[in-house]
C-alpha positions in Angstrom: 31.3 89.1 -67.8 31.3 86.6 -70.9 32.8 83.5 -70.4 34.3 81.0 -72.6 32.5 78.0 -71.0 29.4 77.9 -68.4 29.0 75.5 -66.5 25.4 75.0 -64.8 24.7 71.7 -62.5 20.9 70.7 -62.2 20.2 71.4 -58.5 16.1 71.8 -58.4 14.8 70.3 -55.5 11.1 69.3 -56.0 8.3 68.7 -52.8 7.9 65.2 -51.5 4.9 65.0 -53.0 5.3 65.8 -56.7 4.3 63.2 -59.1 8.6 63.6 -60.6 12.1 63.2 -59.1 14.8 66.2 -59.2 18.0 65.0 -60.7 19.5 67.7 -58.4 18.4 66.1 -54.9 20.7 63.1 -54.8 23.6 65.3 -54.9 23.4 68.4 -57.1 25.4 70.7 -54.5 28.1 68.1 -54.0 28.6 68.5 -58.2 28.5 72.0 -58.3 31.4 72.0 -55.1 33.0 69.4 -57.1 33.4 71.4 -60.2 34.3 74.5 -58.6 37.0 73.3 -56.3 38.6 71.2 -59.8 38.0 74.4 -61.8 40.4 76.7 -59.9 42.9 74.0 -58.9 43.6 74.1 -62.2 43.4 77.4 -62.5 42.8 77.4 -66.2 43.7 80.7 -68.5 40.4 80.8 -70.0 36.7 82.4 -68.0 35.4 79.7 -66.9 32.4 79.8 -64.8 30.4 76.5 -63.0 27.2 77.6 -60.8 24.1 75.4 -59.5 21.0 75.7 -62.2 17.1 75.3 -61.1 15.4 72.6 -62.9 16.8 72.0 -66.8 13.4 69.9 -67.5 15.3 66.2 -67.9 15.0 64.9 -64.2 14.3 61.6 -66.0 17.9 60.7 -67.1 19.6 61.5 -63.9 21.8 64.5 -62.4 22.3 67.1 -65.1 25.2 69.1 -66.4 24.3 71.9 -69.4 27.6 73.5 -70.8 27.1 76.8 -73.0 28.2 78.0 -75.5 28.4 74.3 -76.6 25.0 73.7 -75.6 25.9 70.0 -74.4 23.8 68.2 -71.8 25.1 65.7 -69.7 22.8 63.7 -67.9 23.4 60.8 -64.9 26.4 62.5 -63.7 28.4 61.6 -60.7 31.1 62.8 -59.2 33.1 60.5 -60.4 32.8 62.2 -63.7 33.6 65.4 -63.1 37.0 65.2 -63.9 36.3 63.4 -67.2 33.9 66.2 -68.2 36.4 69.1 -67.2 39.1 67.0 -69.0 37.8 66.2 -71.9 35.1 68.9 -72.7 36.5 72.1 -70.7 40.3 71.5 -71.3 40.4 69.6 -74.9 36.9 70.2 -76.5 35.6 67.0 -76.6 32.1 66.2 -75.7 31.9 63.2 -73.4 29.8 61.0 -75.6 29.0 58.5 -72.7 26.8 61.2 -70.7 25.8 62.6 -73.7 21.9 63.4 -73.3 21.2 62.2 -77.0 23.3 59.4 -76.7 21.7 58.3 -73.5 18.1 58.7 -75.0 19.0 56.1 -77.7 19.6 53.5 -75.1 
């Protein structure tokens, strides 16, 4: 199936003793849950889809959020975000410039 937005949450757990953090440890699962529960509340009329991710190689910014076909990363997300992100980016097309990855980089 080809959907109009996909949604995948960073949820890569690493070994205790890797030299790098996973953004997904500190609560990958509970984003993924979070934007799947939002997703069919709503109940949108477009395909939607929002799945967990293995490691999307930018642990060092904080839990990450990749949508496709936009090719947006969001990076230190919360779940206090997520209905921002659905919001603005899923429902109205506009990229949440605060989680930004390249906006965050420049800090």
């Amino acid at each position: 199936m080809v959907y109009n937005k996909h949604i995948f949450i960073c949820t890569n757990q690493r070994a205790p003793e890797a030299p790098r953090i996973s953004c997904g440890e500190a609560h990958g699962m509970e984003v993924v849950d979070a934007f799947k529960k939002k997703l069919k509340e709503l109940n949108l009329p477009v395909k939607l889809r929002a799945q967990k991710a293995g490691c999307l190689d930018i642990c060092d910014f904080g839990q990450t959020v990749a949508i496709y076909p936009d090719g947006v990363f969001y990076v230190g997300v919360e779940l206090s975000d997520v209905d921002e992100i659905i919001n603005e980016h899923i429902i109205n097309n506009r990229v949440v410039e605060r989680l930004r990855l390249e906006n965050v980089r420049k800090k």
